[in-house]
C-alpha positions, 0 to 999 in steps of 0.5 A, spaced: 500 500 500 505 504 499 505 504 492 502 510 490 496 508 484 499 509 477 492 511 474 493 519 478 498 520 474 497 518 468 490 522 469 493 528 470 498 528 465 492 527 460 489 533 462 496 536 462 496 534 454 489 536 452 490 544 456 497 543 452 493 543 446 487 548 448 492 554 449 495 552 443 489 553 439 487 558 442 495 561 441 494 559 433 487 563 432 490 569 436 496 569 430 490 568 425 487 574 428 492 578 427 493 579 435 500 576 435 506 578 431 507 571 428 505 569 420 498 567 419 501 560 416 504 560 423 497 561 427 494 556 422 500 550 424 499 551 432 491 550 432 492 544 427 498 542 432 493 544 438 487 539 435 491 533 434 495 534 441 487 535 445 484 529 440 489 523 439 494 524 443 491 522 449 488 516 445 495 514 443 498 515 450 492 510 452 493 506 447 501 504 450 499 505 456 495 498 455 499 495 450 504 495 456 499 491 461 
């Protein structure tokens, strides 16, 4: 019982991912808008970055963290 469980950590490192992911996209329509000193090109691969990093990498991460079971 010393051990912690595993299962907290690894929530909140989802929910670190997916904050990581909310703050870029929001960083990448900022620069889209024209509120930052970055190229709209540069806006545009944040948000996408962004998506991908709130929707699959939290999935991805699971994934592995099954297979290792």
């Amino acid at each position: 019982m010393d051990q912690p469980d595993p299962a907290i950590g690894r929530f909140w490192l989802l929910q670190l991912i997916r904050l990581g992911g909310i703050v870029m996209v929001l960083t990448g329509a900022m620069a889209v808008a024209g509120r930052l000193r970055l190229t709209e090109g540069q806006g545009a691969v944040l948000m996408v970055g962004g998506a991908v990093a709130f929707f699959f990498l939290p999935v991805l991460l699971v994934k592995h963290w099954k297979s290792q079971e």
